[in-house]
N, CA, C and O atoms as a GROMACS GRO file, in nm:
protein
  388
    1UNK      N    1   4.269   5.736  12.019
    1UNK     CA    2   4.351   5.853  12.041
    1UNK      C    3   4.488   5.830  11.982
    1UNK      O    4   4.548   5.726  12.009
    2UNK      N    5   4.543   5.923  11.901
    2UNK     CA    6   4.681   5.940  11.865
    2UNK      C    7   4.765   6.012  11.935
    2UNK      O    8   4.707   6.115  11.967
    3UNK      N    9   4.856   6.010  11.970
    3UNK     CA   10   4.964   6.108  12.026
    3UNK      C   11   5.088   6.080  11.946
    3UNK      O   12   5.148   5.975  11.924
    4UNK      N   13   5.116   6.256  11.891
    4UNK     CA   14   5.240   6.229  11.797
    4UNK      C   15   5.342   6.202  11.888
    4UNK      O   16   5.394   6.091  11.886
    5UNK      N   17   5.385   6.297  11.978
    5UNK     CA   18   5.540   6.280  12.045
    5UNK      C   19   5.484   6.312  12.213
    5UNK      O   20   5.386   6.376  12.253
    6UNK      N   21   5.598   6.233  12.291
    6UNK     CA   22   5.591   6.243  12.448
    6UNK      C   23   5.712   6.269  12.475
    6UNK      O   24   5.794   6.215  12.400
    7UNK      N   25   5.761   6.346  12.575
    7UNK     CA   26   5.871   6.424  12.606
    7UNK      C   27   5.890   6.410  12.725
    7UNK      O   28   5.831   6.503  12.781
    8UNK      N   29   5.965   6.313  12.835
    8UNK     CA   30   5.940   6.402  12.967
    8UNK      C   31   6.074   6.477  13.026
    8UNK      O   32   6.190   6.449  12.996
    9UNK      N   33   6.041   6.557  13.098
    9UNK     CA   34   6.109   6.639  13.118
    9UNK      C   35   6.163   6.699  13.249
    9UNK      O   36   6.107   6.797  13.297
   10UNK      N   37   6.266   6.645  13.306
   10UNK     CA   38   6.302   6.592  13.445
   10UNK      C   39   6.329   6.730  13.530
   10UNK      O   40   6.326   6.729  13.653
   11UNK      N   41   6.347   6.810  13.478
   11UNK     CA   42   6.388   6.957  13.511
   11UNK      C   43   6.282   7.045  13.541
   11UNK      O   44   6.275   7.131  13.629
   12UNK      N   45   6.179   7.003  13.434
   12UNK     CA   46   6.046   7.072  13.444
   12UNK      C   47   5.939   7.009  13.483
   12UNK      O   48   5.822   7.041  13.459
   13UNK      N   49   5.993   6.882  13.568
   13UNK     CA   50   5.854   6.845  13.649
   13UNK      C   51   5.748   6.784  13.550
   13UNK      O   52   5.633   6.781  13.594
   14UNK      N   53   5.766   6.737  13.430
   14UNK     CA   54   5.687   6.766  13.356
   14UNK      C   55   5.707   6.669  13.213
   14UNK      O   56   5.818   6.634  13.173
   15UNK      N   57   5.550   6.629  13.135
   15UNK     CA   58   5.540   6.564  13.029
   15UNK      C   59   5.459   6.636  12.919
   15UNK      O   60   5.338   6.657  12.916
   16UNK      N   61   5.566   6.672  12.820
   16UNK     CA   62   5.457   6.709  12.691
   16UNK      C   63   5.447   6.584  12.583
   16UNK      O   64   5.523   6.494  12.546
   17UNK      N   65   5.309   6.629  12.553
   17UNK     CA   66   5.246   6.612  12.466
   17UNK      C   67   5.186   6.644  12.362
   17UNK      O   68   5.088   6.717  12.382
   18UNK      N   69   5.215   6.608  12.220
   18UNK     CA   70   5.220   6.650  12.095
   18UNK      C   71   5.106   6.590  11.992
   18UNK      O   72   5.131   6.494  11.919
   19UNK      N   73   4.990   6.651  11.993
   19UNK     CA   74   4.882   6.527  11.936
   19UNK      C   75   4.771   6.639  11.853
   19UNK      O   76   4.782   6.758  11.880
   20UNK      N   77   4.699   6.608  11.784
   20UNK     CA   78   4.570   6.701  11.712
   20UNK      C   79   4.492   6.730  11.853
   20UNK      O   80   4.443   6.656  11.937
   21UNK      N   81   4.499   6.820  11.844
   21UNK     CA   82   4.420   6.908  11.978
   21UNK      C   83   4.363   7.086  11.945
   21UNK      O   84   4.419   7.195  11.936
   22UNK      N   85   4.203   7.025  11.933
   22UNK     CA   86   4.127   7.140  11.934
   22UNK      C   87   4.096   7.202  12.056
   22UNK      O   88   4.058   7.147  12.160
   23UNK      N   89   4.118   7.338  12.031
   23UNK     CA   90   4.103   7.397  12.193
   23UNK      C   91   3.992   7.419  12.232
   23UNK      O   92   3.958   7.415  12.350
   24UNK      N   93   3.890   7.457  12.097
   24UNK     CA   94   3.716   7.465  12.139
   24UNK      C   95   3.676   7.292  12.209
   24UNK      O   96   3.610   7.251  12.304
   25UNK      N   97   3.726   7.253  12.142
   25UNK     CA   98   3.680   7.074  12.224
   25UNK      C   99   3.799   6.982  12.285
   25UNK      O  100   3.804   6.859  12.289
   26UNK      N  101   3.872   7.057  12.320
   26UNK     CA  102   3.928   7.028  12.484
   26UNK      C  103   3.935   6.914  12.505
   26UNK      O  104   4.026   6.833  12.486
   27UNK      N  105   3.770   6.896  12.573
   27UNK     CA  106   3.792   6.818  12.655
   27UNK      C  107   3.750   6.640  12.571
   27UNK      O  108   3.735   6.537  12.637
   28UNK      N  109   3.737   6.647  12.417
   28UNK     CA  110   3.708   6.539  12.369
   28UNK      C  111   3.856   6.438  12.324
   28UNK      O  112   3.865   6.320  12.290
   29UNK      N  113   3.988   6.572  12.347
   29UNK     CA  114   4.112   6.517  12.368
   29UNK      C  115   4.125   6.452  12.526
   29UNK      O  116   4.167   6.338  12.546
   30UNK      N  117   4.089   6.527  12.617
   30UNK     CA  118   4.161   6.538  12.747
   30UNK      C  119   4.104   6.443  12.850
   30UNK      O  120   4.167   6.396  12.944
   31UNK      N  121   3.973   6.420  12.820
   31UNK     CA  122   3.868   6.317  12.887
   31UNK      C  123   3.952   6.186  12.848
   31UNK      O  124   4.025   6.135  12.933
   32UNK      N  125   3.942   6.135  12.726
   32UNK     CA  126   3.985   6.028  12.699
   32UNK      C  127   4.153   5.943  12.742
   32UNK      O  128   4.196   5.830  12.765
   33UNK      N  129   4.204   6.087  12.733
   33UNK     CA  130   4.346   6.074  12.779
   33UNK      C  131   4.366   6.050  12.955
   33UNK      O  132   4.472   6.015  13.009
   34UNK      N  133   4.222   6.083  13.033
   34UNK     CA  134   4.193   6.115  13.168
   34UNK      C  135   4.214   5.948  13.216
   34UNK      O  136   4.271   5.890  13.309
   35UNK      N  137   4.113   5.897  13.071
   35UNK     CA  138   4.078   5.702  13.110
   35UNK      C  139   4.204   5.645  13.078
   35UNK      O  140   4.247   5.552  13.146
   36UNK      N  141   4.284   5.703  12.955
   36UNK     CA  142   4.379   5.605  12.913
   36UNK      C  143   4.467   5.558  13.049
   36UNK      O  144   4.510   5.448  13.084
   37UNK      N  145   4.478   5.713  13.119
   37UNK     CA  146   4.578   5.721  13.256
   37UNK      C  147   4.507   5.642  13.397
   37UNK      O  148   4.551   5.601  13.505
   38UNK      N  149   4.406   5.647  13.347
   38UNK     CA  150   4.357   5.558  13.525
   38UNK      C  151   4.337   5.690  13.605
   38UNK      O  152   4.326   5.666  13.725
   39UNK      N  153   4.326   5.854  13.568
   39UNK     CA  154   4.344   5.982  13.683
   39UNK      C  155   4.175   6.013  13.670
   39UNK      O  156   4.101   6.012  13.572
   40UNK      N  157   4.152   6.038  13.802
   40UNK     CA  158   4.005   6.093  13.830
   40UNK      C  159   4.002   6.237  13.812
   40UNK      O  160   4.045   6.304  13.906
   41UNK      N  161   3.960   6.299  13.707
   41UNK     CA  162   3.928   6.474  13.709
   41UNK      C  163   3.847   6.532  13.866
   41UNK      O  164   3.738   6.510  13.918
   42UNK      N  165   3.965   6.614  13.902
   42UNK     CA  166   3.951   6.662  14.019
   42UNK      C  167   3.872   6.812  13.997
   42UNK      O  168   3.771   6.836  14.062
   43UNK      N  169   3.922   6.899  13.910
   43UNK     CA  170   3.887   6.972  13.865
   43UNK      C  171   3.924   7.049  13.716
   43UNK      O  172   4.030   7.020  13.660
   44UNK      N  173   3.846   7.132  13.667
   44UNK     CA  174   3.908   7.226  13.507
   44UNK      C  175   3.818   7.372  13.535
   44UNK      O  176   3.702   7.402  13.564
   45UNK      N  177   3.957   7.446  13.505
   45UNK     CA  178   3.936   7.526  13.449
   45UNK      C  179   3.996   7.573  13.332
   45UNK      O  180   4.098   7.514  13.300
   46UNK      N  181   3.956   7.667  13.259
   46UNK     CA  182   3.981   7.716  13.093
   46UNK      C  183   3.987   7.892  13.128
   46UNK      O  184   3.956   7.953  13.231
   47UNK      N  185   4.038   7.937  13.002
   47UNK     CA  186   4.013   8.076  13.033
   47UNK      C  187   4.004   8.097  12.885
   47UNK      O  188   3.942   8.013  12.820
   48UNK      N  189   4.076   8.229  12.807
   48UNK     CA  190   4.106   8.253  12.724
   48UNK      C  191   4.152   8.182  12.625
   48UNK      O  192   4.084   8.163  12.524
   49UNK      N  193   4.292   8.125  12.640
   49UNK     CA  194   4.374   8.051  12.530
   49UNK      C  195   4.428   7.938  12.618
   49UNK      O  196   4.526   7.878  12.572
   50UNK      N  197   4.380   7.896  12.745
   50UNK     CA  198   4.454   7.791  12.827
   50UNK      C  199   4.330   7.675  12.911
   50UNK      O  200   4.237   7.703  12.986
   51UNK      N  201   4.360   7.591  12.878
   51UNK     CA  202   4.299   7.489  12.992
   51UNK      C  203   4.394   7.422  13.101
   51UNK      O  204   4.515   7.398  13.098
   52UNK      N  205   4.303   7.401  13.193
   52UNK     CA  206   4.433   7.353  13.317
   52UNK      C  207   4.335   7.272  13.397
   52UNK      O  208   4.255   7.338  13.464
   53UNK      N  209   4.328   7.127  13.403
   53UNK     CA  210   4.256   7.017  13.478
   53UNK      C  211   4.358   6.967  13.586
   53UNK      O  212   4.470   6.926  13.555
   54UNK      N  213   4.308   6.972  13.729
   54UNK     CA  214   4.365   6.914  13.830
   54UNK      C  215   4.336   6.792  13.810
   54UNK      O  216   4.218   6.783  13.774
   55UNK      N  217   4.408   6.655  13.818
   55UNK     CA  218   4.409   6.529  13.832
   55UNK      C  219   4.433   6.437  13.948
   55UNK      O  220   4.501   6.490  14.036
   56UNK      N  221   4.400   6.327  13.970
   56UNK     CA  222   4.431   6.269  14.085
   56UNK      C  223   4.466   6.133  14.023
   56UNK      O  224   4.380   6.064  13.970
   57UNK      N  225   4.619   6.089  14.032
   57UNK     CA  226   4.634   5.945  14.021
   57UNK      C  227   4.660   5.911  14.124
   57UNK      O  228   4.758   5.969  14.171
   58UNK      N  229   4.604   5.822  14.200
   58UNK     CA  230   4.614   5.702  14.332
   58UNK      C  231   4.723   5.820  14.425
   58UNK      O  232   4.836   5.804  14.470
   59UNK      N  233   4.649   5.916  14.428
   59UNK     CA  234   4.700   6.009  14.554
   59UNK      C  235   4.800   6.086  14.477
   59UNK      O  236   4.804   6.197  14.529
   60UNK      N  237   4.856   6.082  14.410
   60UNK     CA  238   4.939   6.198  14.331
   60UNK      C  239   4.845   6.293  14.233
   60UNK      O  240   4.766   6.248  14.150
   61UNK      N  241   4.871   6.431  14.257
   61UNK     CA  242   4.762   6.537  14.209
   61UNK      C  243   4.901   6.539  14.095
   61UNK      O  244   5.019   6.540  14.132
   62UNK      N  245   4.856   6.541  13.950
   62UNK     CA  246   4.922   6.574  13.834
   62UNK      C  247   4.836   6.747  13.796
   62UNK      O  248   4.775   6.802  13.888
   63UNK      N  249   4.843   6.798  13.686
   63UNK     CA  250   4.768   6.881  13.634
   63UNK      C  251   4.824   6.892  13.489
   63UNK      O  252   4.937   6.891  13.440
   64UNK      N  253   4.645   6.910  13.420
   64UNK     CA  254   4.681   6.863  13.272
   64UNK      C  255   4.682   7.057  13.186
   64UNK      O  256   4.589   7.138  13.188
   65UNK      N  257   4.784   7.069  13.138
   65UNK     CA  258   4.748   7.201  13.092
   65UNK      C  259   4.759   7.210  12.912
   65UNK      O  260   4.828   7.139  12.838
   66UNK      N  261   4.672   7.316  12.878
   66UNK     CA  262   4.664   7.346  12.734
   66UNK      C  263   4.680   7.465  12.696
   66UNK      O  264   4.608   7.554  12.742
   67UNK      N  265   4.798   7.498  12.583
   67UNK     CA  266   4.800   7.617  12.566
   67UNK      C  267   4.766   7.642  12.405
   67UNK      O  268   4.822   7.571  12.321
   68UNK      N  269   4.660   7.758  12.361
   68UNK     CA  270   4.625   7.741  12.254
   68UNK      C  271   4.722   7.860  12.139
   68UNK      O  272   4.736   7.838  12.019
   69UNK      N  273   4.766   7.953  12.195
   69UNK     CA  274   4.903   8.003  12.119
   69UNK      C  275   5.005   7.951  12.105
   69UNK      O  276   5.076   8.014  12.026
   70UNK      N  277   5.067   7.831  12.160
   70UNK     CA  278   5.170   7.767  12.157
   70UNK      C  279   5.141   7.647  12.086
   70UNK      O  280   5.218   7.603  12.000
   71UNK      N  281   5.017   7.582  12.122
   71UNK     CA  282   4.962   7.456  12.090
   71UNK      C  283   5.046   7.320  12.144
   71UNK      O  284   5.100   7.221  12.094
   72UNK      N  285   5.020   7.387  12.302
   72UNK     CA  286   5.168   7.337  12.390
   72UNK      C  287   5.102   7.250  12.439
   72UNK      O  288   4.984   7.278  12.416
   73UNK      N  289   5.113   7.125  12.515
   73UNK     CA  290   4.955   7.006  12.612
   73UNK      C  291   5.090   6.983  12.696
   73UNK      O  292   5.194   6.983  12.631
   74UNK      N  293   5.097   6.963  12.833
   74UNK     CA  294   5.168   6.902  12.906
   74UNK      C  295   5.116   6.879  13.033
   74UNK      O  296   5.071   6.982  13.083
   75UNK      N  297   5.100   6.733  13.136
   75UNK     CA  298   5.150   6.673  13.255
   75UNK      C  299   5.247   6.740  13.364
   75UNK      O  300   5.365   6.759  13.336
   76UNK      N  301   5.203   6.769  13.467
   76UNK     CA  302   5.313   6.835  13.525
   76UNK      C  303   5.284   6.779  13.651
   76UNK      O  304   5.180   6.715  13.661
   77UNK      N  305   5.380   6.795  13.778
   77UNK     CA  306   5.342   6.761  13.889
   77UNK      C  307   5.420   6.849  13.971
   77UNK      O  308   5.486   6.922  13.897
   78UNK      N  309   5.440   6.873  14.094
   78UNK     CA  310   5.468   7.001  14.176
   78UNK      C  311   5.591   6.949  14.269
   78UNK      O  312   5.672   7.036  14.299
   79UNK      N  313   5.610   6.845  14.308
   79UNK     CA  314   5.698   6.790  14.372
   79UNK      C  315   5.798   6.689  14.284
   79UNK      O  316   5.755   6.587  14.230
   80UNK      N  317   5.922   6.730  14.279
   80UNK     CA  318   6.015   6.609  14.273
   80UNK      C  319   6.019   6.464  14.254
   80UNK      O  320   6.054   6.388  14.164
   81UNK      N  321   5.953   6.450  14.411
   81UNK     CA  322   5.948   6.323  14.448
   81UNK      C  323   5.829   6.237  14.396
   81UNK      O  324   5.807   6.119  14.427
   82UNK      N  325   5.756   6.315  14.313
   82UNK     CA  326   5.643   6.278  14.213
   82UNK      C  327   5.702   6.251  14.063
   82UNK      O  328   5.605   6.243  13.987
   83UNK      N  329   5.808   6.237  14.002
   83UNK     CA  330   5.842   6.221  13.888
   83UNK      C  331   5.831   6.092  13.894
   83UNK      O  332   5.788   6.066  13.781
   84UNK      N  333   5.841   5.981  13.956
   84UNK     CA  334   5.802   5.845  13.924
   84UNK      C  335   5.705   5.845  13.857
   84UNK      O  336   5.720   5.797  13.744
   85UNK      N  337   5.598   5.888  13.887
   85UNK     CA  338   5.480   5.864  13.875
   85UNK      C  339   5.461   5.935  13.673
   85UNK      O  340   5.408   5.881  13.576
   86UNK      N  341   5.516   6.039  13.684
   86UNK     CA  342   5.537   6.087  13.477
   86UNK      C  343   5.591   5.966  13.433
   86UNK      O  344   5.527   5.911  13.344
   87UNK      N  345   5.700   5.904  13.475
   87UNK     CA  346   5.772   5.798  13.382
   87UNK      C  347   5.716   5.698  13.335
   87UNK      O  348   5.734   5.640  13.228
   88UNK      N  349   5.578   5.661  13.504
   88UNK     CA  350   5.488   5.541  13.471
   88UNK      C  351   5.410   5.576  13.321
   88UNK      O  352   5.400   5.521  13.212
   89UNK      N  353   5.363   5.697  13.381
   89UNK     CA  354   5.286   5.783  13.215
   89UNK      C  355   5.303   5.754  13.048
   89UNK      O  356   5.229   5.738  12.951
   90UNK      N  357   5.446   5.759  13.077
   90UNK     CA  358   5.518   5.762  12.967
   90UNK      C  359   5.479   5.603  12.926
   90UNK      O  360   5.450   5.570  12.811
   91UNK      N  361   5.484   5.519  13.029
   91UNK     CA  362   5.465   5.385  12.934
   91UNK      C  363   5.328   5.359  12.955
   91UNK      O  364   5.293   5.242  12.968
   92UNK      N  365   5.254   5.438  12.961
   92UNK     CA  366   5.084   5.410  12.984
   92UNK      C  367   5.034   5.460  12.781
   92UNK      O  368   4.959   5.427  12.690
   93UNK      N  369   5.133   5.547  12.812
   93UNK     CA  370   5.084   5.672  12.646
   93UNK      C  371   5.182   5.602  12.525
   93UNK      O  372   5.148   5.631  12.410
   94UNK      N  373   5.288   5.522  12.540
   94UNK     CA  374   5.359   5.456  12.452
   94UNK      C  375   5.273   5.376  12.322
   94UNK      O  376   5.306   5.393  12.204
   95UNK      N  377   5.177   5.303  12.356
   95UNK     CA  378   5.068   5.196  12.275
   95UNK      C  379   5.003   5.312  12.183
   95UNK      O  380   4.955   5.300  12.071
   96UNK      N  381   5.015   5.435  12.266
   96UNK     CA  382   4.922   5.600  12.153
   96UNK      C  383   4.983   5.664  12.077
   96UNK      O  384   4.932   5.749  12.004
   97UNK      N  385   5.113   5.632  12.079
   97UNK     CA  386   5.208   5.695  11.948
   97UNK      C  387   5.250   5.660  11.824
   97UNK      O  388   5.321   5.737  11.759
   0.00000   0.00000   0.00000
């Protein structure tokens, strides 16, 4: 797996990600990126132009989303007090850039 650029983003709860990502095959980006992280797929859904996988790292629920008009991929988490846990990310995805 390659990943061009990682971003995180302290305001927005949140880590993008910048990498070749087909939206018909999803999940042959998003699976692999699932193992790189150590997160158990909790759940996915897709719709139209978006995918959105609930994650579970060691009790922190992340969620992985894809946007295919933007060609946007980002990590997000819902609480604050969960941004530790993006930063760990960040040096999990470092060795993929």
């Amino acid at each position: 797996m390659k990943i061009a650029t990682i971003q995180f983003n302290k305001a927005e709860l949140s880590l993008s990600i910048q990498a070749e990502i087909n939206f018909d095959y999803f999940v042959d980006f998003a699976q692999p990126l699932t193992e790189i992280l150590d997160c158990h797929v909790v759940e996915r859904q897709w719709g139209a132009d978006r995918h959105q996988w609930l994650l579970d790292f060691e009790g922190c629920q992340l969620q992985l989303h894809y946007e295919f008009y933007g060609d946007v991929c980002w990590l997000s988490v819902s609480r604050e007090e969960d941004l530790d846990v993006l930063i760990y990310l960040v040096g999990l995805l470092k060795p993929y850039t």
